[in-house]
C-alpha positions in Angstrom: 241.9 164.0 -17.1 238.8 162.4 -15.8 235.1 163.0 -16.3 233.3 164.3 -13.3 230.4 166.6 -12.5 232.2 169.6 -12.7 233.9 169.6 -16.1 231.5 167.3 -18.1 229.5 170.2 -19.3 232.5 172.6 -19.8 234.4 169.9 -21.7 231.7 168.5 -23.3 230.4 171.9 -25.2 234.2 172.2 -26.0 234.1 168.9 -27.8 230.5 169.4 -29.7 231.8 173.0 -30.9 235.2 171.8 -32.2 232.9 168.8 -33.5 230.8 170.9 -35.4 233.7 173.8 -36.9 236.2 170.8 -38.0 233.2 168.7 -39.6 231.7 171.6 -41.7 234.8 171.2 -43.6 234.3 167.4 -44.5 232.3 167.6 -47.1 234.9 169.3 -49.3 237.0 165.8 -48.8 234.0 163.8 -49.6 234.3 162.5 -45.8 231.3 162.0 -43.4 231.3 165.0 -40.8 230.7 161.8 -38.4 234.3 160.5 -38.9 236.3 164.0 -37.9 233.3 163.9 -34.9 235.0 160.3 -34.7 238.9 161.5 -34.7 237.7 164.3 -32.5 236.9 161.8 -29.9 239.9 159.9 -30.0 242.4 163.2 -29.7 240.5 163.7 -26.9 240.8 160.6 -25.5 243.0 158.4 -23.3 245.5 158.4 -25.3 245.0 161.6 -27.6 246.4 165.5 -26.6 243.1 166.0 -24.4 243.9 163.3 -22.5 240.2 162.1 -21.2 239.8 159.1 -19.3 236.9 157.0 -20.3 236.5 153.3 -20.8 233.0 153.0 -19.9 231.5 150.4 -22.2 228.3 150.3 -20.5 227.8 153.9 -20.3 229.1 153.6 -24.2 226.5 151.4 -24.8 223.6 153.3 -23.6 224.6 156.5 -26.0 224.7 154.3 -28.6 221.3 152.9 -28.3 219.9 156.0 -27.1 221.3 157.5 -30.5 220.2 155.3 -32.5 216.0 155.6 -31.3 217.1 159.0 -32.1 218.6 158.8 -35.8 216.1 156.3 -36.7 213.1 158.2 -35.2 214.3 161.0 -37.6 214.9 158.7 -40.4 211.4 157.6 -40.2 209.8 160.7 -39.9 211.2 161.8 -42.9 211.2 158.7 -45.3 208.0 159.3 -47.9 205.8 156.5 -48.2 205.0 156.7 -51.7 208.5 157.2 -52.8 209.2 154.2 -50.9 206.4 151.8 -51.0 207.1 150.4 -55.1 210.6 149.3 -53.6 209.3 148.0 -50.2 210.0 144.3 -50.7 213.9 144.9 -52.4 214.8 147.5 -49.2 213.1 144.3 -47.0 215.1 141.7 -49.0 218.2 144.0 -48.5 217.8 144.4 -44.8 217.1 140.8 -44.1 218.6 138.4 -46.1 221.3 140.6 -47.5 222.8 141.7 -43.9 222.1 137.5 -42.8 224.2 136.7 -45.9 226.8 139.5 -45.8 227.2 138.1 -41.8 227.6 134.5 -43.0 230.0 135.6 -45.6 232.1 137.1 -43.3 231.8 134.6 -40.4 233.3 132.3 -42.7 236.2 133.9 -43.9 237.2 135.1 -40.6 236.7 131.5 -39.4 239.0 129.7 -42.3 241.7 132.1 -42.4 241.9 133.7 -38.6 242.1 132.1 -35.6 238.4 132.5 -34.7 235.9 129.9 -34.3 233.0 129.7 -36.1 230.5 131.1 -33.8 232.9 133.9 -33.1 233.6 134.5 -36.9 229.9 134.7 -37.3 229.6 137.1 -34.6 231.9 139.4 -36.0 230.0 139.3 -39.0 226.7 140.3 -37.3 228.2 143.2 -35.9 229.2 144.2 -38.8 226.6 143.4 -41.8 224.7 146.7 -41.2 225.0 149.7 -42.8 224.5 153.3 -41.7 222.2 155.9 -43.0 223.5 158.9 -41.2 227.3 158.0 -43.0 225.8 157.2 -46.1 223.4 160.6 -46.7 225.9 163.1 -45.0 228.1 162.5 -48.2 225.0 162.3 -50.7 223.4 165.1 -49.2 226.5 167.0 -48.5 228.3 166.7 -52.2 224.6 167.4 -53.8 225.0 163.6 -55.5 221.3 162.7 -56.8 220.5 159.4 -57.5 218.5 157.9 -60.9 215.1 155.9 -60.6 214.6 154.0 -57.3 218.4 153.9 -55.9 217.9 157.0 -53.5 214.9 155.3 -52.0 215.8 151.7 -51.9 219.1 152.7 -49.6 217.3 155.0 -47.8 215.3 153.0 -46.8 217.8 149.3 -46.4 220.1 151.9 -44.6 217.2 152.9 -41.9 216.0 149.4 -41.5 219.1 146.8 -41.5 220.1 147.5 -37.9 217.2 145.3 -36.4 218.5 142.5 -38.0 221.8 142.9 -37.3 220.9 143.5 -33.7 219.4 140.6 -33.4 221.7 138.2 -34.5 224.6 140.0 -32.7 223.3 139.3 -29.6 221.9 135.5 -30.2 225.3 135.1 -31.5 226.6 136.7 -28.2 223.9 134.8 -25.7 225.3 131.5 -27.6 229.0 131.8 -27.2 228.3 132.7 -23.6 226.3 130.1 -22.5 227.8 127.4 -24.7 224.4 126.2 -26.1 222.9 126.5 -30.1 218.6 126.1 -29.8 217.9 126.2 -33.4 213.9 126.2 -32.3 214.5 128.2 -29.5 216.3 131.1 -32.0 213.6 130.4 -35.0 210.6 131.3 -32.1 212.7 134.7 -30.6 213.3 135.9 -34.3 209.1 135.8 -35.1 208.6 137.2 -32.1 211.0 139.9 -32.0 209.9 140.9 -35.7 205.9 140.3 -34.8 205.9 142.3 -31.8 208.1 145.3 -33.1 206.3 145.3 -36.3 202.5 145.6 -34.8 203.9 148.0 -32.0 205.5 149.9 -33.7 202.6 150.2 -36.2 200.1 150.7 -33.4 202.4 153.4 -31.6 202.4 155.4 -35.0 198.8 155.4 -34.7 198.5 156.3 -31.7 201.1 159.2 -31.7 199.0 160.6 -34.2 196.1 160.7 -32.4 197.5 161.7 -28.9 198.8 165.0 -30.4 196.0 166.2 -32.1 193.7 165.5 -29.5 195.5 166.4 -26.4 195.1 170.5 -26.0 198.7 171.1 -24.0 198.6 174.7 -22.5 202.3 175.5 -24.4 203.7 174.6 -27.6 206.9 173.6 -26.4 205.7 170.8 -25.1 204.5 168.9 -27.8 208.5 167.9 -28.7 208.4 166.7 -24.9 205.4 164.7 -25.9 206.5 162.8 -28.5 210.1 162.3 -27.6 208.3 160.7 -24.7 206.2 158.8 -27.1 209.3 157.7 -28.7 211.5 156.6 -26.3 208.6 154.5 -24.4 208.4 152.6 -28.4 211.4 151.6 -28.1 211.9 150.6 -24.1 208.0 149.3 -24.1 208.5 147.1 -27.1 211.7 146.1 -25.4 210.2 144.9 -22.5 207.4 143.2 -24.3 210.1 141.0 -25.9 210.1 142.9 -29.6 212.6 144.5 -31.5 212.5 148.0 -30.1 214.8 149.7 -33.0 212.3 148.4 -35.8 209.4 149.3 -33.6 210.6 153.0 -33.2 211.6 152.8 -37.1 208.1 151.5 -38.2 206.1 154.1 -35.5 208.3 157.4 -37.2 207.2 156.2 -40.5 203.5 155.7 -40.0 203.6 159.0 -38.2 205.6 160.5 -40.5 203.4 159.8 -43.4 199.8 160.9 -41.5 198.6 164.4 -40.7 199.4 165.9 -37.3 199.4 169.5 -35.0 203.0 171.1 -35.8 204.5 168.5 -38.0 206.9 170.6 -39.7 208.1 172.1 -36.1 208.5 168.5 -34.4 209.8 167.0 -38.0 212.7 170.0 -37.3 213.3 169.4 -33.4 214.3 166.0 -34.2 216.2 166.4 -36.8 218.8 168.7 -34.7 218.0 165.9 -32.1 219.3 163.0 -34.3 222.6 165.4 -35.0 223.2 165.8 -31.5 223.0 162.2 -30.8 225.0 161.2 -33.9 228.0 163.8 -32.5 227.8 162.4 -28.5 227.8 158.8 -30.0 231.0 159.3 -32.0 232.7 161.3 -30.1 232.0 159.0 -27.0 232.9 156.3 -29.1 236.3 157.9 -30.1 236.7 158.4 -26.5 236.7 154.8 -25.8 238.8 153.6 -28.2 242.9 153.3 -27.4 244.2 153.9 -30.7 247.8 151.8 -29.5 245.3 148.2 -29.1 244.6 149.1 -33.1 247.8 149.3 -34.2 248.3 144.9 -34.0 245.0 144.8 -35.7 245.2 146.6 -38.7 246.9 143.7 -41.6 243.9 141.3 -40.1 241.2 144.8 -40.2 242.4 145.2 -43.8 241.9 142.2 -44.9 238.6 141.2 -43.1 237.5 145.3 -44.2 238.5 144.3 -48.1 236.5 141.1 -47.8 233.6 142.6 -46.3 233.6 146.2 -49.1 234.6 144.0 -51.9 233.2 140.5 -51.3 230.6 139.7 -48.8 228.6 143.0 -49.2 228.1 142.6 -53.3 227.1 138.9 -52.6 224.5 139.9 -50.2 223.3 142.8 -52.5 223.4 140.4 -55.8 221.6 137.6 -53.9 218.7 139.3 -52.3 218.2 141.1 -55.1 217.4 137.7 -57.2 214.0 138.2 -57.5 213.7 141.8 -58.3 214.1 144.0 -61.5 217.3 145.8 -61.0 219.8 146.1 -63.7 223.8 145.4 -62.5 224.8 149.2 -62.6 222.5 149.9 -59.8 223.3 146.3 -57.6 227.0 147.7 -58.1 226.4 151.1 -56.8 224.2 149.9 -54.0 227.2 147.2 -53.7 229.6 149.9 -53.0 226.9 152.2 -51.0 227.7 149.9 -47.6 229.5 152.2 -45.8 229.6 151.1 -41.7 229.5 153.6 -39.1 228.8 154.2 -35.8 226.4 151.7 -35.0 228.5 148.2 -35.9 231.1 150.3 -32.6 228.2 150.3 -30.5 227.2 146.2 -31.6 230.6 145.8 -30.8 230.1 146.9 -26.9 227.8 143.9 -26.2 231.1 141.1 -26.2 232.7 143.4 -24.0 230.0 143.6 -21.0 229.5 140.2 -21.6 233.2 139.1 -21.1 233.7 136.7 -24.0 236.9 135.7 -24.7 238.2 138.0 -28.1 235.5 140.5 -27.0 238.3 143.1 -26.8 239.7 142.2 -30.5 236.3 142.1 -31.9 235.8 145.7 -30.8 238.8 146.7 -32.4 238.6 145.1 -35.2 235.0 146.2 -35.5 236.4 150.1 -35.0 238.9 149.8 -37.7 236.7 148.1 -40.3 234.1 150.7 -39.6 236.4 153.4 -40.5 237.9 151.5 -43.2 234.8 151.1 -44.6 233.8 155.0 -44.0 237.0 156.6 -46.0 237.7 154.2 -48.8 234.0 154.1 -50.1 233.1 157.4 -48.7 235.6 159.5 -50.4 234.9 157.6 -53.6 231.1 157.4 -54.0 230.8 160.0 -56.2 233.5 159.1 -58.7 232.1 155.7 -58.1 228.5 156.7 -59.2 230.0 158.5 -61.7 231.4 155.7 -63.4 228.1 153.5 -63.3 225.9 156.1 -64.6 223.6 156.4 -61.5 224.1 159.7 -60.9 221.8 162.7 -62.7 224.0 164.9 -64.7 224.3 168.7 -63.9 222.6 169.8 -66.4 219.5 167.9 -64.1 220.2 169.6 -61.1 219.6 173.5 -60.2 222.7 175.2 -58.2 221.2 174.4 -54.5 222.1 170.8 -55.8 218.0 169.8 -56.0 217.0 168.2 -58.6 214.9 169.9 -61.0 213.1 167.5 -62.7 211.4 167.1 -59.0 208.4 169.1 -58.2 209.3 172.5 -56.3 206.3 174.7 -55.3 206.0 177.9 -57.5 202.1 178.4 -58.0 200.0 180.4 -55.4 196.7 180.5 -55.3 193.7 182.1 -53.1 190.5 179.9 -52.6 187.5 180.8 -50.5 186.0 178.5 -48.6 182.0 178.1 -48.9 179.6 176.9 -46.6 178.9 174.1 -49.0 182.2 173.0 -48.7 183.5 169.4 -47.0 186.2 171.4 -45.0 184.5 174.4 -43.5 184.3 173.9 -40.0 187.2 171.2 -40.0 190.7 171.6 -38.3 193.7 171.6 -40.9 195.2 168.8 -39.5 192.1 166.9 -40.2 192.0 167.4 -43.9 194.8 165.3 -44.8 195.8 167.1 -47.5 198.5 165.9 -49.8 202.1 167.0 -48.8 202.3 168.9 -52.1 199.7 171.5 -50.8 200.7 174.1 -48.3 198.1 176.7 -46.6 200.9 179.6 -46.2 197.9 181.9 -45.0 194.1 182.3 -44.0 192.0 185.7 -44.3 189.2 186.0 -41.7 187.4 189.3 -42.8 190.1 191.5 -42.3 192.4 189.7 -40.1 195.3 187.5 -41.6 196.3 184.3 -39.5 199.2 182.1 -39.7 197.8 178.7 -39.7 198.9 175.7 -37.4 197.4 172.0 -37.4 194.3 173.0 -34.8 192.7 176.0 -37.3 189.6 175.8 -38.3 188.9 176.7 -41.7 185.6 178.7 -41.8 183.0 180.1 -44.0 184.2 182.9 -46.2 187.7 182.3 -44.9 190.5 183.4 -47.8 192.8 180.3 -48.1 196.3 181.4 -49.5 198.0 178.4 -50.5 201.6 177.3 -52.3 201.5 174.1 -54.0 204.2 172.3 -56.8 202.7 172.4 -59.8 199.5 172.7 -62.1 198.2 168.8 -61.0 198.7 169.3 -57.2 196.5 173.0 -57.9 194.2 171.3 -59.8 193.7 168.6 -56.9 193.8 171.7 -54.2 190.5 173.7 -55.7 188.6 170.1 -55.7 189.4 169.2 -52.2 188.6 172.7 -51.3 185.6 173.2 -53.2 184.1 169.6 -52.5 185.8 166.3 -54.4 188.2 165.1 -52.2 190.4 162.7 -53.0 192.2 160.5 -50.9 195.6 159.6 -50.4 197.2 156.4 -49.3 199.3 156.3 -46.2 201.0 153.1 -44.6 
């Protein structure tokens, strides 16, 4: 069967419904829901009952990149800045040096005991030194597995920003086998600039963002997701043009956004969320599509080997290494050791040697595929026993029965404050206050009218503020900012 105009649609909302009923069972298995999206794609494929026809790598490509602004857009959005700023420099050291040295590692090996070549063996390694958030946080989330001290943050955020490194040396590595020519200077300069530009684009487009939405006035509320998709995607493709890294440009704008005050935060926060699902289940099961299991089957002694080097091996030695310098005892290194599950995104790396026609392009794809998976089922299935076992994991006794932790803050006091005309808010729009996240206005009493406040109400003199905060400090802090001594709160 063969993809055409008339029966994308109809086949394609058959795929994402079965996708979504067979994965909701995953979790029971410990197994990302992404992998059965995965398996999904490859029944349906070429060689699978459904019979599809696709072997578009191009067309491959562009989902996966397209997915990926996507999943990272909403991985920024929701990564906290102060839960992640005292472990900045050990996520950095981990999504630098660790996936450069987890790539060399692997390079290597492949080199010395496969018939690669060096350059090739490195390549290989690129594509697959990253890890992937969605994979990893489907099975935390999913199992309720909380995490002691700094772990949770530290791979949240190595997981969300590893993939512009590995980007980048996947396709120097696969600009240099093609053209036949190493410029050591010439690679040095594109890194800095790549880095450079993303970095203060992706800084400045977080800025801006903010201020774009709470100044523009659009006549209906559904447009604001239209807005800052569109802010999001012209990240990426602007930096892109401009020569930067466009994945750690749309990273860096979601969190700088994320982190800042802006008109219906918790609405767009949402939209992209289901956004970064729906990408994550076209990407895998387009993925799946393109694979043909029977080009696998050759692969798999070399896949298990090179996947048993990489899980047991090359990852630890990147971990241990960049983590030199940093206070971290060896239960954690091991955990965050074992927490380098690949998914998705080394498959879609592994599309740029295809379209540009190297010479084991095809067996680097597969290999890539089976590795990924490889990777995804042993340590997937076994993180929890494996966190278990090191002590990294808060006891039940810690946690309530949604699988929260309850030794985190959760918002059980209410209180009613009226605003003076003396006070430093009265005439200001909520989303101007920038209030601490810990403080929610749930509702505003204008004489005898109730309103449901959004980012552009103006608090007013006598107004009733109704608000739900976490705990006695963040209450305390509420009435002073209210009442007239603010207090400032950092933001990146």
């Amino acid at each position: 069967m063969n993809l055409n105009p008339d029966n994308i649609l109809l086949i394609g909302s058959i795929l994402l419904i079965i996708s979504i009923l067979a994965g909701k069972t995953s979790v029971k298995f410990g197994v990302p829901t992404l992998i059965f999206f995965l398996l999904i794609g490859i029944l349906a494929g070429s060689e699978g009952i459904g019979g599809i026809h696709f072997d578009d790598a191009g067309l491959a490509q562009l989902i996966g990149i397209t997915a990926l602004n996507f999943i990272l857009f909403s991985g920024g959005l929701d990564t906290n800045w102060k839960r992640v700023k005292p472990i900045l420099w050990r996520g950095v050291a981990l999504s630098t040096l660790g996936v450069f040295i987890t790539a060399l590692s692997v390079g290597l090996f492949v080199h010395y005991f496969f018939d690669f070549t060096l350059l090739e063996g490195l390549l290989l390694g690129s594509i697959v030194s990253a890890t992937d958030a969605a994979a990893v946080f489907s099975i935390l989330r999913g199992k309720g597995i909380r995490l002691k001290g700094s772990l949770g943050p530290v791979l949240e955020l190595e997981s969300g920003s590893n993939d512009p490194m590995a980007y980048f040396l996947t396709i120097s590595l696969t600009n240099i086998i093609k053209s036949g020519e190493i410029q050591p200077l010439h690679l040095a300069v594109s890194f800095l600039q790549e880095f450079i530009i993303g970095g203060v684009i992706g800084y400045g487009m977080g800025r801006i963002s903010q201020f774009l939405i709470n100044k523009i006035k659009l006549n209906t509320e559904g447009l604001y997701p239209v807005l800052l998709m569109g802010l999001a995607v012209f990240t990426y493709a602007g930096t892109h043009f401009l020569g930067g890294n466009g994945f750690l440009a749309t990273y860096l704008c979601a969190i700088v956004l994320g982190n800042r005050s802006f008109i219906h935060k918790r609405t767009l926060t949402r939209f992209y969320e289901g956004q970064a699902w729906l990408w994550q289940i076209i990407l895998f099961l387009a993925l799946g599509l393109l694979v043909f299991p029977s080009r696998i089957i050759p692969i798999i002694g070399v896949g298990l080997l090179i996947a048993a080097f990489l899980i047991f091996i090359a990852r630890p030695l990147g971990v241990f290494i960049s983590l030199v310098f940093f206070k971290t005892n060896l239960r954690s290194k091991l955990f965050i050791s074992w927490v380098g599950l690949r998914g998705g995104i080394p498959i879609v790396f592994a599309t740029y040697p295809l379209l540009a026609g190297l010479e084991k392009a095809d067996m680097i794809f597969n290999l890539v595929f089976f590795i990924s998976v490889s990777s995804v089922l042993l340590q997937g299935t076994s993180l929890a026993t494996i966190g278990k076992l090191l002590h990294v994991i808060l006891p039940d006794s810690a946690k309530r029965k949604d699988g929260t932790n309850a030794m985190e803050y959760h918002r059980s006091h209410m209180q009613e404050i009226e605003i003076q005309d003396s006070s430093p808010v009265t005439g200001k729009k909520i989303v101007d206050l920038d209030i601490e996240s810990s403080i929610h206005i749930m509702s505003i009493k204008r004489k005898e009218s109730y309103i449901q406040p959004v980012g552009s109400t103006r608090l007013l003199k006598n107004d009733t503020i109704y608000i739900l905060v976490d705990d006695q400090k963040a209450l305390e802090y509420a009435e002073n900012f209210f009442k007239g001594s603010d207090q400032k709160k950092s933001n990146p």
